[in-house]
Chimera marker file (.cmm) of the C-alpha trace (Angstrom):
<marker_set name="trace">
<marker id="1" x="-16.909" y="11.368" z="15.314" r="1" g="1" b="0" radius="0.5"/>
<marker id="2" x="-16.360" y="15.102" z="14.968" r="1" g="1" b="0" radius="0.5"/>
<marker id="3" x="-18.224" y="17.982" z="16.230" r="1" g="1" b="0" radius="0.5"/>
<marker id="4" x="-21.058" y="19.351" z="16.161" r="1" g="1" b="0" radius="0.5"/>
<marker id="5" x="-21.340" y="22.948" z="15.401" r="1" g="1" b="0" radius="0.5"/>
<marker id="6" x="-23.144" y="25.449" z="17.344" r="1" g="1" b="0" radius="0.5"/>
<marker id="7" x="-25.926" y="26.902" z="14.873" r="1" g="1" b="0" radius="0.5"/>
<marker id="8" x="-24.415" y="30.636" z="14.598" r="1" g="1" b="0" radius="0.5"/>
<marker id="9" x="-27.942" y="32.560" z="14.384" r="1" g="1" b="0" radius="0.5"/>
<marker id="10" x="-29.492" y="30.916" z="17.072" r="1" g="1" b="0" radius="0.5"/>
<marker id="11" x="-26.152" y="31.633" z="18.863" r="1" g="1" b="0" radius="0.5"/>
<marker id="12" x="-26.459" y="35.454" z="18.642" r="1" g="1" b="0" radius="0.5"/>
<marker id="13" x="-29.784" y="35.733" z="19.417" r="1" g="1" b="0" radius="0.5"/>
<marker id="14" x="-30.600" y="33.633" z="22.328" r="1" g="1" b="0" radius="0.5"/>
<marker id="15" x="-28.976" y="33.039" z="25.488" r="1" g="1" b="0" radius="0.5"/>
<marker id="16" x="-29.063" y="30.957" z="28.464" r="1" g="1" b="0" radius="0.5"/>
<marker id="17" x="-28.599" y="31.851" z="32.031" r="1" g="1" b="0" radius="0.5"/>
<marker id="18" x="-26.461" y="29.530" z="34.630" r="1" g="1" b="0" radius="0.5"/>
<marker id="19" x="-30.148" y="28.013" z="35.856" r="1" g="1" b="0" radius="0.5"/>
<marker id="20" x="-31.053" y="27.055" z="32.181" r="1" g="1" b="0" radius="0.5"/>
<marker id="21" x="-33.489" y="29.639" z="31.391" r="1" g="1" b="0" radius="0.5"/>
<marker id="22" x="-33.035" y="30.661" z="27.496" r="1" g="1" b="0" radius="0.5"/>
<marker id="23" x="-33.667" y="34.580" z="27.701" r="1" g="1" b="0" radius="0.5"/>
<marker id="24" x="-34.189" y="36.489" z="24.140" r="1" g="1" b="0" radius="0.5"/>
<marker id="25" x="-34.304" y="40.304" z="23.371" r="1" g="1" b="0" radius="0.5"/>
<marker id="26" x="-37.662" y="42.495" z="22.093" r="1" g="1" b="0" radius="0.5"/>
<marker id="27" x="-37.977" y="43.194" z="18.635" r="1" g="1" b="0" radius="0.5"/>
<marker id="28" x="-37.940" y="46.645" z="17.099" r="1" g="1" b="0" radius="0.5"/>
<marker id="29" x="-35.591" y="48.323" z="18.504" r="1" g="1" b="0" radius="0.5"/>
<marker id="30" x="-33.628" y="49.286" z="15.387" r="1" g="1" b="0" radius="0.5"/>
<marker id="31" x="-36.150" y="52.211" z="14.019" r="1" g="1" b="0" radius="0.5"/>
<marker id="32" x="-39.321" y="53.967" z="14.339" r="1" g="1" b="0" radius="0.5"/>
<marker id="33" x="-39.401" y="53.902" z="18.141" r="1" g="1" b="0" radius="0.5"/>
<marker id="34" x="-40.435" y="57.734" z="18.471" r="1" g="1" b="0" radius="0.5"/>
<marker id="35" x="-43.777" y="56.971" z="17.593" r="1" g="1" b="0" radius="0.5"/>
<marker id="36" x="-43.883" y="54.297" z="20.469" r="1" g="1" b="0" radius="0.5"/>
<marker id="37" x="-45.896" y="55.289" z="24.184" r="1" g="1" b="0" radius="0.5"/>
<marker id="38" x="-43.417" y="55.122" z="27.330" r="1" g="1" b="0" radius="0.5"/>
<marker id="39" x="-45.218" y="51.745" z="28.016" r="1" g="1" b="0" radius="0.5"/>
<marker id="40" x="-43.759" y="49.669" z="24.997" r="1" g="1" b="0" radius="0.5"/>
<marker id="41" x="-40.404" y="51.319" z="25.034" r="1" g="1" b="0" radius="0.5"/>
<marker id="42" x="-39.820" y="50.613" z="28.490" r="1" g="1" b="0" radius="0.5"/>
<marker id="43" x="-40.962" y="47.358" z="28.163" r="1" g="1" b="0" radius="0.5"/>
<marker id="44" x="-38.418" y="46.876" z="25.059" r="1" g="1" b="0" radius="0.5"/>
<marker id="45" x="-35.989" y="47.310" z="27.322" r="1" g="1" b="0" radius="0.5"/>
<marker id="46" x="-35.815" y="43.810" z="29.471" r="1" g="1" b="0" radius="0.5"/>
<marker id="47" x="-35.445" y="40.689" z="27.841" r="1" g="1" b="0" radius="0.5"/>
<marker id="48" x="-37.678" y="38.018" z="28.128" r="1" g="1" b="0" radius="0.5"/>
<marker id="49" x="-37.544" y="34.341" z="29.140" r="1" g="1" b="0" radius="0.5"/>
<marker id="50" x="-38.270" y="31.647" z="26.412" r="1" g="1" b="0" radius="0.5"/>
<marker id="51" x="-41.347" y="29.009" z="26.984" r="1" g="1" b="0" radius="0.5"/>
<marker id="52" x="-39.777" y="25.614" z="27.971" r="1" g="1" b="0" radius="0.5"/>
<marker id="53" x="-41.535" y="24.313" z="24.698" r="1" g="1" b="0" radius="0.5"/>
<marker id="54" x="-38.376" y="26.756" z="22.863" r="1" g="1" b="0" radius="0.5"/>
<marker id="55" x="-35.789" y="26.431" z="25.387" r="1" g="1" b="0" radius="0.5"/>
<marker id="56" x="-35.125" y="22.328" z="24.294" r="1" g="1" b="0" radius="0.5"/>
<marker id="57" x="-34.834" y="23.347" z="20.923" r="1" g="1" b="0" radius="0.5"/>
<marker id="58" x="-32.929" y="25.925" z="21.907" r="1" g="1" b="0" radius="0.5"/>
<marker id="59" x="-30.650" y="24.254" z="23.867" r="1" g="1" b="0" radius="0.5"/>
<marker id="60" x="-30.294" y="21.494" z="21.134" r="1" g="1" b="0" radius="0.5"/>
<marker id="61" x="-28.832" y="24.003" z="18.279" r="1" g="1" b="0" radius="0.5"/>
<marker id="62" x="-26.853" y="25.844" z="20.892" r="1" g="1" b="0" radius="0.5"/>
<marker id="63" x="-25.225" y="21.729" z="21.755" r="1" g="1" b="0" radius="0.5"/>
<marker id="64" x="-25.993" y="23.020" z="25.303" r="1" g="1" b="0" radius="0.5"/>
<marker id="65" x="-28.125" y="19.939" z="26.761" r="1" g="1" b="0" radius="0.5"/>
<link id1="1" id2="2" r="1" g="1" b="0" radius="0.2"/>
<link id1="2" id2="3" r="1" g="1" b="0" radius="0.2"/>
<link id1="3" id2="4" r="1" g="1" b="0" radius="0.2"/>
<link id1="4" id2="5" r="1" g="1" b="0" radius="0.2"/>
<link id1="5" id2="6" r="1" g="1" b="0" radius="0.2"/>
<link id1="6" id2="7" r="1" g="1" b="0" radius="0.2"/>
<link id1="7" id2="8" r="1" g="1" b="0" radius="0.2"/>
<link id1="8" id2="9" r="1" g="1" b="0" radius="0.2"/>
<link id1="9" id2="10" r="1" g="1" b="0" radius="0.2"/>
<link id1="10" id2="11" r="1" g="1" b="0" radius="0.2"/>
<link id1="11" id2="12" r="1" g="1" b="0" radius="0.2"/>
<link id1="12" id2="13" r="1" g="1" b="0" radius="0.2"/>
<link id1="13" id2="14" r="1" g="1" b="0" radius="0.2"/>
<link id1="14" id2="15" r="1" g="1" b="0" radius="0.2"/>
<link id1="15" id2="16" r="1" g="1" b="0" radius="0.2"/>
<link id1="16" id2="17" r="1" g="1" b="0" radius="0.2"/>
<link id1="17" id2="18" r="1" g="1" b="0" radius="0.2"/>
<link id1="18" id2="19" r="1" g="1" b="0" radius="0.2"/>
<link id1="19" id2="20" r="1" g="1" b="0" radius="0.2"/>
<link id1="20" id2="21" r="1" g="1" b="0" radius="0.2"/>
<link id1="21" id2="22" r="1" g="1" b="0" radius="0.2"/>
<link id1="22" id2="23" r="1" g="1" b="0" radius="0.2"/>
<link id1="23" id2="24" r="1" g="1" b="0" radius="0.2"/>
<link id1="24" id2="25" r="1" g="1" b="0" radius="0.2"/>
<link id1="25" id2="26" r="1" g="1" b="0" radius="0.2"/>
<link id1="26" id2="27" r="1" g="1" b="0" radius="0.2"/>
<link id1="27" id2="28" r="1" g="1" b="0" radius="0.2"/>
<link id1="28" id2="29" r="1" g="1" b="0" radius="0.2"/>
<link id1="29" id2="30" r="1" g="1" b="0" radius="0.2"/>
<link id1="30" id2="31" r="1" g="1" b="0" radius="0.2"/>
<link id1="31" id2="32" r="1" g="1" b="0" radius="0.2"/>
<link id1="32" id2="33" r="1" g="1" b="0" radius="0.2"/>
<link id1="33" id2="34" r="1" g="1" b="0" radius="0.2"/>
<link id1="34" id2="35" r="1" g="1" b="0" radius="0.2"/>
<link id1="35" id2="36" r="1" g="1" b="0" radius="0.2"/>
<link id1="36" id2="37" r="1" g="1" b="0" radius="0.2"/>
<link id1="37" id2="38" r="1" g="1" b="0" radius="0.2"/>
<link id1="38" id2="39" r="1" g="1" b="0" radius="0.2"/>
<link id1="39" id2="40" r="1" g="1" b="0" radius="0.2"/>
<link id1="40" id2="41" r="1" g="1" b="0" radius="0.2"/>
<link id1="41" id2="42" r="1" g="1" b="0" radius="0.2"/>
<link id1="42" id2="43" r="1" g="1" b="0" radius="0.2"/>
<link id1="43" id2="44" r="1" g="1" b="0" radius="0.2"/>
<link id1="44" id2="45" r="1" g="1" b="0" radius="0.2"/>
<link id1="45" id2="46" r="1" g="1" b="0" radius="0.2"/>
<link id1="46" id2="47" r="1" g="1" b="0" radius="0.2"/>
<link id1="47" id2="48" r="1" g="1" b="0" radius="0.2"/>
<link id1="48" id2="49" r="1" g="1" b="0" radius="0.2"/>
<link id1="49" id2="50" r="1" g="1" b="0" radius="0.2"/>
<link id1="50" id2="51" r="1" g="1" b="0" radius="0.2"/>
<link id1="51" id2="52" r="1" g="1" b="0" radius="0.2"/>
<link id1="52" id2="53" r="1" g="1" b="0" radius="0.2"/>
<link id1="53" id2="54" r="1" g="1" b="0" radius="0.2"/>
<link id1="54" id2="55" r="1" g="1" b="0" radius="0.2"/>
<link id1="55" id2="56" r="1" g="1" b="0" radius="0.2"/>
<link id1="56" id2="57" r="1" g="1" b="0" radius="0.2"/>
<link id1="57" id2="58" r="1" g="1" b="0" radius="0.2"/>
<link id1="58" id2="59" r="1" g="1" b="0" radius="0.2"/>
<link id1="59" id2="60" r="1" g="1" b="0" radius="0.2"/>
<link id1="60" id2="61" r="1" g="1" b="0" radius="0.2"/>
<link id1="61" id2="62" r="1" g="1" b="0" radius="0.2"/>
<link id1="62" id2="63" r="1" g="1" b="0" radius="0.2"/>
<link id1="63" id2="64" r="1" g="1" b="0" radius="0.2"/>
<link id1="64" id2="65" r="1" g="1" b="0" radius="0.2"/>
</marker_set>
């Protein structure tokens, strides 16, 4: 049976921490952030942890269950 790949997109833009959390980026950080209070850009800055309703489907394309 040969392997399964490792879905490339969901690869780059997602990943998981040694406890299993599935931790993502903010969007908008490419352009346009002058206009943007302290508040939002700050808040750009950390990433965020997934819902566990995403992190199993997650985990599935990453073959990481």
């Amino acid at each position: 049976m040969p392997k399964i790949k490792t879905k490339q997109t969901v690869a780059k833009r997602f990943h998981v921490t040694s406890t299993g959390k599935v931790m993502r980026r903010h969007a908008g950080h490419d352009h346009f952030n002058a206009r943007d209070i302290g508040k939002v850009t700050r808040n750009k800055r950390s990433d965020d942890i997934m819902s566990p309703a995403f992190t199993k489907t997650i985990k599935t394309l990453t073959n990481q269950l």
